[in-house]
PDB file of the backbone (N, CA, C, O) and the ligand in Angstrom, with CONECT records:
HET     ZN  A 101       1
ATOM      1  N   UNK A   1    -135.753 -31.353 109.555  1.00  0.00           N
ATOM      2  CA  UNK A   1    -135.352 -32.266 108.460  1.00  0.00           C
ATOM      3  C   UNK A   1    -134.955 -31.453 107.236  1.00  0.00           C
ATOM      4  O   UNK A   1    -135.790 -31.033 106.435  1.00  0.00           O
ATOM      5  N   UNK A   2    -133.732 -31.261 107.132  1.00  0.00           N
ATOM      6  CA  UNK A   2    -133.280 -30.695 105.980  1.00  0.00           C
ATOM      7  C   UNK A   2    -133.465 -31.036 104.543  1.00  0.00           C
ATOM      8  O   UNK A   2    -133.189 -32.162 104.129  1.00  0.00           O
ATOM      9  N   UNK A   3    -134.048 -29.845 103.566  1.00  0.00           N
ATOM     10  CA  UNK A   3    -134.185 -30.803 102.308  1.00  0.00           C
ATOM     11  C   UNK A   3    -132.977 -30.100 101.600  1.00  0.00           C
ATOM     12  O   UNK A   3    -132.620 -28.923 101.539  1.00  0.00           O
ATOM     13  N   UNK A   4    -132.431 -31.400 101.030  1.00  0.00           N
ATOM     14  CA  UNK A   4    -131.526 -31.304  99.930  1.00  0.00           C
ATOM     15  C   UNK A   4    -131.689 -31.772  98.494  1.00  0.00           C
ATOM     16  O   UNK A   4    -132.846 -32.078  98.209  1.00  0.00           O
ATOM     17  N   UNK A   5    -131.048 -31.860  97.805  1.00  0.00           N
ATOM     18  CA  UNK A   5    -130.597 -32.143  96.676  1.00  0.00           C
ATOM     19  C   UNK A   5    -129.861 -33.497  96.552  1.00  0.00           C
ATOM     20  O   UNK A   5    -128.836 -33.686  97.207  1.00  0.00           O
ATOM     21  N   UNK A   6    -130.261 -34.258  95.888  1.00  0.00           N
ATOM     22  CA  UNK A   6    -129.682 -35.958  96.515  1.00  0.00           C
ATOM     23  C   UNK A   6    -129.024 -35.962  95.053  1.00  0.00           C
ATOM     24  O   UNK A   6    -129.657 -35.700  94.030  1.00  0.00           O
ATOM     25  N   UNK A   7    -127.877 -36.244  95.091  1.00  0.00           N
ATOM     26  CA  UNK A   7    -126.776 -36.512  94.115  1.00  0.00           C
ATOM     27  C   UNK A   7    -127.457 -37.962  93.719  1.00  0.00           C
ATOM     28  O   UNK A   7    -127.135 -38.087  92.537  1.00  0.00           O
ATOM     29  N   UNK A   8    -127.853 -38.558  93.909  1.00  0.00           N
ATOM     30  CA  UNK A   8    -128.226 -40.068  93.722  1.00  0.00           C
ATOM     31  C   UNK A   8    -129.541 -40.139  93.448  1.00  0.00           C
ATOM     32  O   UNK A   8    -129.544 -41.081  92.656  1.00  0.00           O
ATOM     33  N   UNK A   9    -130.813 -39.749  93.569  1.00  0.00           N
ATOM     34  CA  UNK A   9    -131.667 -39.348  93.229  1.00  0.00           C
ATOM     35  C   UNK A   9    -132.338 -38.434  92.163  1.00  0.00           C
ATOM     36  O   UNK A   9    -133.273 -38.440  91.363  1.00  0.00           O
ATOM     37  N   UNK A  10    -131.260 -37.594  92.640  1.00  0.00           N
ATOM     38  CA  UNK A  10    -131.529 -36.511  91.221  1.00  0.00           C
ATOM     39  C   UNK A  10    -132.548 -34.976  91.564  1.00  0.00           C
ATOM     40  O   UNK A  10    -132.971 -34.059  90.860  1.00  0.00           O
ATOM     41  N   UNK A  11    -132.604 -35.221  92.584  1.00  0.00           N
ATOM     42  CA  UNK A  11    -133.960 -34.162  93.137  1.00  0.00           C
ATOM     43  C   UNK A  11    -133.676 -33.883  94.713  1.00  0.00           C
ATOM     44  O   UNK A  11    -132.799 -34.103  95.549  1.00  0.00           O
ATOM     45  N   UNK A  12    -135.060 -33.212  94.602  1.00  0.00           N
ATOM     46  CA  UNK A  12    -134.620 -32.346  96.358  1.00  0.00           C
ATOM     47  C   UNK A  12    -135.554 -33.531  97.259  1.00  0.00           C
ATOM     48  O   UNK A  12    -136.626 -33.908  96.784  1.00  0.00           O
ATOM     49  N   UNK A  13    -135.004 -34.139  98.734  1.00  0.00           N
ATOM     50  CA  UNK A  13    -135.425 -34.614  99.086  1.00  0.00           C
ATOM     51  C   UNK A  13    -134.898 -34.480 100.666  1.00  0.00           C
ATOM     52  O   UNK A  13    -133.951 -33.838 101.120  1.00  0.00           O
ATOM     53  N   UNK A  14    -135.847 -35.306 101.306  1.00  0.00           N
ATOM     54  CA  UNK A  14    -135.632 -35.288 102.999  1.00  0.00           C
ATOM     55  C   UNK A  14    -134.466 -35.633 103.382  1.00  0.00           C
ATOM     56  O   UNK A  14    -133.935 -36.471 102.653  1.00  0.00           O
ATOM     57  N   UNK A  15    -133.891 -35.299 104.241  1.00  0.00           N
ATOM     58  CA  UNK A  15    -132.886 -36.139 104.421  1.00  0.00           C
ATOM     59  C   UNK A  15    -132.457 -35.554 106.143  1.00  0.00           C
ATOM     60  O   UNK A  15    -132.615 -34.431 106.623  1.00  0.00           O
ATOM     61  N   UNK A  16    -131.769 -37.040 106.889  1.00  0.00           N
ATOM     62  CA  UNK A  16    -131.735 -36.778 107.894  1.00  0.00           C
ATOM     63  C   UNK A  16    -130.374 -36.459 108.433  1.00  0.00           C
ATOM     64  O   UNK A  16    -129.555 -36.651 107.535  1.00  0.00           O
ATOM     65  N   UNK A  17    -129.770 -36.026 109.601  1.00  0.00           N
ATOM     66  CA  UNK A  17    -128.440 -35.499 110.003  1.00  0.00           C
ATOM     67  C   UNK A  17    -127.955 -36.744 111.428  1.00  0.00           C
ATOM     68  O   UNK A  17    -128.460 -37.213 112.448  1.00  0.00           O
ATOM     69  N   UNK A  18    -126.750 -36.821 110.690  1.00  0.00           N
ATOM     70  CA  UNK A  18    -125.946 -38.067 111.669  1.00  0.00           C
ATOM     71  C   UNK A  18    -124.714 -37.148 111.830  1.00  0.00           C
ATOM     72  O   UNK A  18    -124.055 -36.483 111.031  1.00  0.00           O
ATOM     73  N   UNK A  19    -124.628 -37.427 113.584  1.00  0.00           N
ATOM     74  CA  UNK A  19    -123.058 -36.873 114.026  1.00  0.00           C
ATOM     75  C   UNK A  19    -122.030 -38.039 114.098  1.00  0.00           C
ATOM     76  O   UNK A  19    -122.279 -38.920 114.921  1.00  0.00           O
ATOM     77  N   UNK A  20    -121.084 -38.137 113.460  1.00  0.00           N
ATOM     78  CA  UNK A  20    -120.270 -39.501 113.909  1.00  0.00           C
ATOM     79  C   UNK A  20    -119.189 -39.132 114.155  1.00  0.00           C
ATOM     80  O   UNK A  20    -118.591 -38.393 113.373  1.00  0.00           O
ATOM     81  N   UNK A  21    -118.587 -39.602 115.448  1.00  0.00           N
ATOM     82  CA  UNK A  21    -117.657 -39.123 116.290  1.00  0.00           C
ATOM     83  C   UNK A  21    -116.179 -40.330 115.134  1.00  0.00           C
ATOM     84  O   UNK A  21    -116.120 -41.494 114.738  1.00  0.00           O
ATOM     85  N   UNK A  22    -115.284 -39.070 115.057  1.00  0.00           N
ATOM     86  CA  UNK A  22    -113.849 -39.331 114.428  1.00  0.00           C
ATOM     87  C   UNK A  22    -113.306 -40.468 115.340  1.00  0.00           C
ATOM     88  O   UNK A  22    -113.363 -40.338 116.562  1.00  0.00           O
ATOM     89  N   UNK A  23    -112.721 -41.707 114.698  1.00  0.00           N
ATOM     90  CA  UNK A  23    -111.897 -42.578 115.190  1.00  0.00           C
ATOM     91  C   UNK A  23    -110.805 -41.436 115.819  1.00  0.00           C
ATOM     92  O   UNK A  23    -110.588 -40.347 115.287  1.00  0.00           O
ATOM     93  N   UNK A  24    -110.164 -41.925 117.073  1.00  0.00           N
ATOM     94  CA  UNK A  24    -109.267 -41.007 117.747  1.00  0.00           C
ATOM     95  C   UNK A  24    -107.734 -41.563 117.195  1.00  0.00           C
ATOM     96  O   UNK A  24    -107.432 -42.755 117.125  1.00  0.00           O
ATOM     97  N   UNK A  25    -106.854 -40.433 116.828  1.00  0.00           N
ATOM     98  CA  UNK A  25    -105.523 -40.807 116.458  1.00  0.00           C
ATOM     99  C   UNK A  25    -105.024 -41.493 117.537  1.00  0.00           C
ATOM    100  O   UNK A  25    -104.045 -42.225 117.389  1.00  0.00           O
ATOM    101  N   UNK A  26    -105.799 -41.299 119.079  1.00  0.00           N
ATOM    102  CA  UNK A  26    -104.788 -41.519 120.229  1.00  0.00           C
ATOM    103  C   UNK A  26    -105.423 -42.922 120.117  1.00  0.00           C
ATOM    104  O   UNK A  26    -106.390 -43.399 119.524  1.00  0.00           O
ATOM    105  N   UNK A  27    -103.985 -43.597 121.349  1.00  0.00           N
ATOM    106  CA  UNK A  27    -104.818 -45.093 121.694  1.00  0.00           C
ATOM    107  C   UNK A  27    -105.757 -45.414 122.658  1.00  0.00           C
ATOM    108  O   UNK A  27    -106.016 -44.390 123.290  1.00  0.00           O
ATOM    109  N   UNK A  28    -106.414 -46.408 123.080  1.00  0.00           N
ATOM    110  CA  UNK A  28    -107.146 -46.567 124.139  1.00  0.00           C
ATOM    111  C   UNK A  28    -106.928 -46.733 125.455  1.00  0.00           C
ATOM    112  O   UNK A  28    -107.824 -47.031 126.245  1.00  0.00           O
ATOM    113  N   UNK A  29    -105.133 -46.462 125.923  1.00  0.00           N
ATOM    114  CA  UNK A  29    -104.581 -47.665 127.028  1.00  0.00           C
ATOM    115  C   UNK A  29    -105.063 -45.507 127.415  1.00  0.00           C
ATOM    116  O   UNK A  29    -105.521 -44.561 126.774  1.00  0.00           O
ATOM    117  N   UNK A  30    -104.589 -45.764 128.735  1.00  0.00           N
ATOM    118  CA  UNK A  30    -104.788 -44.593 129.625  1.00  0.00           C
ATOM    119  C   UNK A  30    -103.567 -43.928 129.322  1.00  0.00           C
ATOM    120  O   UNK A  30    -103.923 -42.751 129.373  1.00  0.00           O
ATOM    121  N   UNK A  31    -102.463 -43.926 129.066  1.00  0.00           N
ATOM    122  CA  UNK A  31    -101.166 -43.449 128.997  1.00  0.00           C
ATOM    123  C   UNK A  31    -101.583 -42.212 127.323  1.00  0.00           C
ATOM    124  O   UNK A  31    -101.531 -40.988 127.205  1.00  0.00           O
ATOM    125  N   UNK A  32    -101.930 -43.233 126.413  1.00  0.00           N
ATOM    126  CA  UNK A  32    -102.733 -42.796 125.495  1.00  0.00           C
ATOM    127  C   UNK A  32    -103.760 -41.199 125.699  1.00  0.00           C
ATOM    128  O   UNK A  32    -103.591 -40.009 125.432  1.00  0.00           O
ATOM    129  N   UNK A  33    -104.665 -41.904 126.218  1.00  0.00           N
ATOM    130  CA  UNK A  33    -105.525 -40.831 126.619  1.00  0.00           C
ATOM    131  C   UNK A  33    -105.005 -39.352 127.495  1.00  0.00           C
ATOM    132  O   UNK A  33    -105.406 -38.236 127.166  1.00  0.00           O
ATOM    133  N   UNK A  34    -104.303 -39.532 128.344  1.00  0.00           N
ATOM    134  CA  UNK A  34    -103.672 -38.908 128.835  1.00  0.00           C
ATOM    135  C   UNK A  34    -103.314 -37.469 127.927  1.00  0.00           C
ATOM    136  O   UNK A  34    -103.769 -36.337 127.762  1.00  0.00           O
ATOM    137  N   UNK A  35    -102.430 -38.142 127.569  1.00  0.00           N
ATOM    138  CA  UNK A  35    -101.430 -37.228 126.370  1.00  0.00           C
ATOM    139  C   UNK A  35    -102.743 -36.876 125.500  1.00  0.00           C
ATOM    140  O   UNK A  35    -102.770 -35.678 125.218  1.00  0.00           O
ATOM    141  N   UNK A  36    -103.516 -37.396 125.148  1.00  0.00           N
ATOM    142  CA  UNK A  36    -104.938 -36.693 124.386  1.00  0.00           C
ATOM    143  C   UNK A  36    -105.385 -35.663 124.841  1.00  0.00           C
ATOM    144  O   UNK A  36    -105.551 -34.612 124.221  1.00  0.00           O
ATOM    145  N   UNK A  37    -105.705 -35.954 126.388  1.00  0.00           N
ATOM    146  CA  UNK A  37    -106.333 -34.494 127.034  1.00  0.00           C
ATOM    147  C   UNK A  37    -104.551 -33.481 127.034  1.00  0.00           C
ATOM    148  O   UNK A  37    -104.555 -32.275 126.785  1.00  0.00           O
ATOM    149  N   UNK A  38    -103.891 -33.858 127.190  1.00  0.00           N
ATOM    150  CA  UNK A  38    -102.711 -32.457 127.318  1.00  0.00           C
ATOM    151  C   UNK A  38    -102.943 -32.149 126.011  1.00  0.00           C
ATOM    152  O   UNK A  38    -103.392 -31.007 125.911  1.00  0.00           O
ATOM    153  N   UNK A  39    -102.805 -32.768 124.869  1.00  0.00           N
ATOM    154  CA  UNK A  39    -102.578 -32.031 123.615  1.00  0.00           C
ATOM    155  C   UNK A  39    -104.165 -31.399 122.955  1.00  0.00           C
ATOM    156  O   UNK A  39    -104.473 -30.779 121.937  1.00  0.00           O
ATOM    157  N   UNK A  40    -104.798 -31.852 123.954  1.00  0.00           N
ATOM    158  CA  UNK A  40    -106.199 -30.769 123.783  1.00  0.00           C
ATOM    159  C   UNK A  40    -106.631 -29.705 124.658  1.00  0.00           C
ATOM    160  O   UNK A  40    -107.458 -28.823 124.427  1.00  0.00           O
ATOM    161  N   UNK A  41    -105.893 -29.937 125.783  1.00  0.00           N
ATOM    162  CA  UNK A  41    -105.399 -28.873 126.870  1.00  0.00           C
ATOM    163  C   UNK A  41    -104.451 -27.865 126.245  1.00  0.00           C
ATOM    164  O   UNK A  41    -104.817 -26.717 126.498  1.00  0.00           O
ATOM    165  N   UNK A  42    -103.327 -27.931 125.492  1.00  0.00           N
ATOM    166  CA  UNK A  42    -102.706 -26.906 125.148  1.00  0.00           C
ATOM    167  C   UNK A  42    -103.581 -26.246 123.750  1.00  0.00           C
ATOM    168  O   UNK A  42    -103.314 -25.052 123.609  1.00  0.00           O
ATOM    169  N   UNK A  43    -104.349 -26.670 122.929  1.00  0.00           N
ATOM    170  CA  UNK A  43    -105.136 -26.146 122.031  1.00  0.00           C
ATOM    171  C   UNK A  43    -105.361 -24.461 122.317  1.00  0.00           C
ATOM    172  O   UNK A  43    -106.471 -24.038 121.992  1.00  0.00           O
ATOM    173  N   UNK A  44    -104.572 -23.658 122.791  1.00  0.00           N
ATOM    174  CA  UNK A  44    -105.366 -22.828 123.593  1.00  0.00           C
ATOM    175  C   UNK A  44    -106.251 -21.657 122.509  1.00  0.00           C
ATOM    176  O   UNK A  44    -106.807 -20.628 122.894  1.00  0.00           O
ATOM    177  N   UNK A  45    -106.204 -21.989 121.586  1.00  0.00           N
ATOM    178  CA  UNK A  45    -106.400 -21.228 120.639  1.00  0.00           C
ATOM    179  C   UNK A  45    -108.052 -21.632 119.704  1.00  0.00           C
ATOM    180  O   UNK A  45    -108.756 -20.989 118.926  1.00  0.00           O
ATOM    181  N   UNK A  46    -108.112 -22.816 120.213  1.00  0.00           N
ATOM    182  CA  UNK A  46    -109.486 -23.202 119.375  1.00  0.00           C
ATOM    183  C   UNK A  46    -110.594 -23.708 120.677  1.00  0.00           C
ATOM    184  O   UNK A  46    -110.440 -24.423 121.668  1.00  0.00           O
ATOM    185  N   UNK A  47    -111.594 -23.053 120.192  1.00  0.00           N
ATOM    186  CA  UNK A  47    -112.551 -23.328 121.185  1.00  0.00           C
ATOM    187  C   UNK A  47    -113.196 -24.440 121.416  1.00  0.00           C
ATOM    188  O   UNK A  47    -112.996 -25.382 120.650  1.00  0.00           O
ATOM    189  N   UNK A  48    -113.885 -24.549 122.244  1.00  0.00           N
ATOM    190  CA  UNK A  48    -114.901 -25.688 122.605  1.00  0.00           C
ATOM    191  C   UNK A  48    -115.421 -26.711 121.555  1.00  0.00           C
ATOM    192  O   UNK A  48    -115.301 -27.911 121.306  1.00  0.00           O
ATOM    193  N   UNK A  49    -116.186 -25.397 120.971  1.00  0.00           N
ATOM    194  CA  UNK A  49    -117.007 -25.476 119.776  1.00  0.00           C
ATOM    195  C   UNK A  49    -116.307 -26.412 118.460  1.00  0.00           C
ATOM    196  O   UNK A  49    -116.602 -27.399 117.787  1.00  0.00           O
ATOM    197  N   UNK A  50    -115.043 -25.273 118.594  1.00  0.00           N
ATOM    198  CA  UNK A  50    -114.144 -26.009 117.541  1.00  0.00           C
ATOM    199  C   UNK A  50    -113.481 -27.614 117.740  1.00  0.00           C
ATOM    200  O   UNK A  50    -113.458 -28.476 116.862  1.00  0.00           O
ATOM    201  N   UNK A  51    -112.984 -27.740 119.073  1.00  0.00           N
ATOM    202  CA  UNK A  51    -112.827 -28.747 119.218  1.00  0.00           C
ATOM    203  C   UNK A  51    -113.949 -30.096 118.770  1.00  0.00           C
ATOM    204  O   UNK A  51    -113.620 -31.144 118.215  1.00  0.00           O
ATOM    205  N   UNK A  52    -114.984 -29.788 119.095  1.00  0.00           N
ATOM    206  CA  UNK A  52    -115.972 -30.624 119.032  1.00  0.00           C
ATOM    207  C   UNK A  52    -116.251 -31.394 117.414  1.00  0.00           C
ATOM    208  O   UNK A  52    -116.305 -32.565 117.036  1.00  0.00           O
ATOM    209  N   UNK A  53    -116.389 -30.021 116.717  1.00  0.00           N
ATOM    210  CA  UNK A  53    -116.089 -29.857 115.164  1.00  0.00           C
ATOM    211  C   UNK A  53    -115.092 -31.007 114.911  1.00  0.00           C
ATOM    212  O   UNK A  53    -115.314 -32.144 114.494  1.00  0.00           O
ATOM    213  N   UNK A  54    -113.792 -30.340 115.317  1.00  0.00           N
ATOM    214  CA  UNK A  54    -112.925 -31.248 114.712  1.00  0.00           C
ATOM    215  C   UNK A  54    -112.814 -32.578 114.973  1.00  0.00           C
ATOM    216  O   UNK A  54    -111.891 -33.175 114.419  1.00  0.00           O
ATOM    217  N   UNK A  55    -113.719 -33.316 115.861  1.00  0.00           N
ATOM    218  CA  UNK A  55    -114.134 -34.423 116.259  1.00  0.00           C
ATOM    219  C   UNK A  55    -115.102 -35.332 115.944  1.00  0.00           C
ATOM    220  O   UNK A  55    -115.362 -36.332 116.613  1.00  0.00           O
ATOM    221  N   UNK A  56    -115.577 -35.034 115.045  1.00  0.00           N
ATOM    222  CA  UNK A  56    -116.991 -35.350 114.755  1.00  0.00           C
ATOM    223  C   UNK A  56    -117.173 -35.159 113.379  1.00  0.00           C
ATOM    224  O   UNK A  56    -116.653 -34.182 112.841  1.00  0.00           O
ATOM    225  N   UNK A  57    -117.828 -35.946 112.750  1.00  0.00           N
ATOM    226  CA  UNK A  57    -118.110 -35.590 110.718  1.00  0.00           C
ATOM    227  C   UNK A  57    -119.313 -35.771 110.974  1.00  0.00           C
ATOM    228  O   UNK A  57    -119.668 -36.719 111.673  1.00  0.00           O
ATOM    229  N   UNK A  58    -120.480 -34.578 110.267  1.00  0.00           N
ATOM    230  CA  UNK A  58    -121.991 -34.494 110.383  1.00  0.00           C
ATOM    231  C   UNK A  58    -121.848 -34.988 108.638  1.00  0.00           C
ATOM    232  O   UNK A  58    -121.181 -34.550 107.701  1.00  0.00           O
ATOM    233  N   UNK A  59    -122.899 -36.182 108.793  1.00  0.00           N
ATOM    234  CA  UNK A  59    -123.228 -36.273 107.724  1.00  0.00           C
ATOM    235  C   UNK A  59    -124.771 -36.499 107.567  1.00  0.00           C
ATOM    236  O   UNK A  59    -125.367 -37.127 108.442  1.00  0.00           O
ATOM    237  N   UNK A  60    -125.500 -35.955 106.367  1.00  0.00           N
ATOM    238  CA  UNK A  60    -127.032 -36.178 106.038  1.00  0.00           C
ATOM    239  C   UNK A  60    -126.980 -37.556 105.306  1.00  0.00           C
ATOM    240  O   UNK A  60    -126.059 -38.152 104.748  1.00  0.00           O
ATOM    241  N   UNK A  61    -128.021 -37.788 105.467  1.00  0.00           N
ATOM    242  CA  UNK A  61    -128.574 -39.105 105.047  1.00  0.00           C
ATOM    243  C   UNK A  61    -129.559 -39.094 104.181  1.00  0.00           C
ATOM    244  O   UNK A  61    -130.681 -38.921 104.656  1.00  0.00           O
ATOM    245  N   UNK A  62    -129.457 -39.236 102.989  1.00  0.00           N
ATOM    246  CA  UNK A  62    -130.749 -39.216 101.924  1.00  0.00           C
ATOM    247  C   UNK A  62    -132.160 -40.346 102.506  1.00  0.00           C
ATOM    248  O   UNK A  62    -132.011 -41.558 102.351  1.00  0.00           O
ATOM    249  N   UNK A  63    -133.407 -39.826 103.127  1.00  0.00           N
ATOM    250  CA  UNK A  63    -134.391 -40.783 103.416  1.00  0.00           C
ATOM    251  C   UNK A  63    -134.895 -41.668 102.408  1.00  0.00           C
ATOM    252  O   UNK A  63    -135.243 -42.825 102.641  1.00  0.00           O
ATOM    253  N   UNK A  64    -134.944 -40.907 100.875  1.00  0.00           N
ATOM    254  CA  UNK A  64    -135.181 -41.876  99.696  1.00  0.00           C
ATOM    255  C   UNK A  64    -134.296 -42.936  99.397  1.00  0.00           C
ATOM    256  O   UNK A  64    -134.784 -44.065  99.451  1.00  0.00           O
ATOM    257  N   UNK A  65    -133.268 -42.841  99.136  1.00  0.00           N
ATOM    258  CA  UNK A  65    -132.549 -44.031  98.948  1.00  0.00           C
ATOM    259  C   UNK A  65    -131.547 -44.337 100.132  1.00  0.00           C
ATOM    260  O   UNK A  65    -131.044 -45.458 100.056  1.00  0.00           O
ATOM    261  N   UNK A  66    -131.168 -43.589 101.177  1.00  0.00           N
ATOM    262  CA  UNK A  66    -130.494 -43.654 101.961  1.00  0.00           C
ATOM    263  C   UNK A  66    -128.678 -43.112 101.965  1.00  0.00           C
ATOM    264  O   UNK A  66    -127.895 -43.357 102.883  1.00  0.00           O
ATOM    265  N   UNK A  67    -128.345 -42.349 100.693  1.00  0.00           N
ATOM    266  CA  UNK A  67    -127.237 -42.273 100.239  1.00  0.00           C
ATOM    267  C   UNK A  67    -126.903 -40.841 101.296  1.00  0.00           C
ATOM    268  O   UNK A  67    -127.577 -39.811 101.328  1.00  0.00           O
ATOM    269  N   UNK A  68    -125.547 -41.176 102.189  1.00  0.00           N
ATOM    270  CA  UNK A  68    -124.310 -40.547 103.137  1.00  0.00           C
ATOM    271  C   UNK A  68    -123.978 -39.929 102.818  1.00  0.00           C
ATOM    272  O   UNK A  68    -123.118 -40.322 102.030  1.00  0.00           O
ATOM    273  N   UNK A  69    -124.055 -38.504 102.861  1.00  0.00           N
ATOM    274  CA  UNK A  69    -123.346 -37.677 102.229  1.00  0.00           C
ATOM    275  C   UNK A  69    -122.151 -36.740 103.298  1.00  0.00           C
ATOM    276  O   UNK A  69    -122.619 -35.716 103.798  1.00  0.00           O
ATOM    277  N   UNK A  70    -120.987 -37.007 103.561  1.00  0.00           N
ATOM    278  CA  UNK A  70    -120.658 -36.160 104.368  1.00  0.00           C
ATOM    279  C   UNK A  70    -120.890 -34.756 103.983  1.00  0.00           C
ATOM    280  O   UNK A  70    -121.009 -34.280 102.854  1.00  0.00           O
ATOM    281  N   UNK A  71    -120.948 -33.920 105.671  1.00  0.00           N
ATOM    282  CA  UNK A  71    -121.332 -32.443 105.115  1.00  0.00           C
ATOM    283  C   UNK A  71    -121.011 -31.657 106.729  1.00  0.00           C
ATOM    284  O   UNK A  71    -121.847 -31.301 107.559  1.00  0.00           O
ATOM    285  N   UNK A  72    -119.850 -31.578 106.781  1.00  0.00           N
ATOM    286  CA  UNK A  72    -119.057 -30.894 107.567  1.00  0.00           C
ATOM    287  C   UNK A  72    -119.229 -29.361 107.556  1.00  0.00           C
ATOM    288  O   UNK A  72    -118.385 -28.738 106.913  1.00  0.00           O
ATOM    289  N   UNK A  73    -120.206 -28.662 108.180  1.00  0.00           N
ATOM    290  CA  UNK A  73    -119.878 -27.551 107.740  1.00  0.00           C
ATOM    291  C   UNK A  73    -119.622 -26.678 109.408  1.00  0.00           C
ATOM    292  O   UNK A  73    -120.151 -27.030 110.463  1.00  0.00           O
ATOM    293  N   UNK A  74    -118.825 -25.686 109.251  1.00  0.00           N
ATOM    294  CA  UNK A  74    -118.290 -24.745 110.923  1.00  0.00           C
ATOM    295  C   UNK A  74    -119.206 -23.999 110.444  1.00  0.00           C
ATOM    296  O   UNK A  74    -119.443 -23.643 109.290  1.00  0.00           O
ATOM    297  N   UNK A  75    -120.048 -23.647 112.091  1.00  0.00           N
ATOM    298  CA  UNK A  75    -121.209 -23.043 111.929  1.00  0.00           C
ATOM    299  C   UNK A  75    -120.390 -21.295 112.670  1.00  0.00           C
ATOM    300  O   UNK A  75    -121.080 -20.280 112.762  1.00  0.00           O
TER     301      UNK A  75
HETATM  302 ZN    ZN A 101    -131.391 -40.057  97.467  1.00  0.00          ZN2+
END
C-alpha cells in the first residue's frame, strides 16, 4: 500500500493501486480485432511489457477520501 501525498487531503496517506485497461481505438466486430492484433504484431520494436503499459492507466486511489489520481509510470 503505497503512501502518498493526497492533493485533496493535504497530507501523506494510504492509498490503493487500480489497473484500468484503455478503451481500445479498435472496434469490437472481429474484422476490427483482427487488424488490432496485426498492428500489434508489427510493433516489432516495443516489448511485451511496453505493450501492456500502453494499454492500461495505473491509477492510486486516495483511501481517505477516495480521490483518483492517475499515475502512469514505465517501470
Ligand atoms: Zn485524500
Amino acid at each position: 500500500m503505497p503512501i502518498q501525498l493526497c492533493e485533496i487531503c493535504g497530507e501523506e496517506t494510504a492509498h490503493k493501486e487500480a489497473i484500468v485497461q484503455k478503451p481500445s481505438k479498435y472496434g469490437k466486430s472481429k474484422k476490427e480485432q483482427f487488424k488490432a492484433f496485426l498492428s500489434g504484431f508489427f510493433l516489432s520494436d516495443a516489448s511485451v511489457s511496453d505493450l501492456s503499459h500502453a494499454l492500461t492507466d495505473r491509477y492510486v486511489i486516495c483511501e481517505k477520501c477516495g480521490h483518483k489520481k492517475l499515475e502512469n509510470i514505465r517501470e
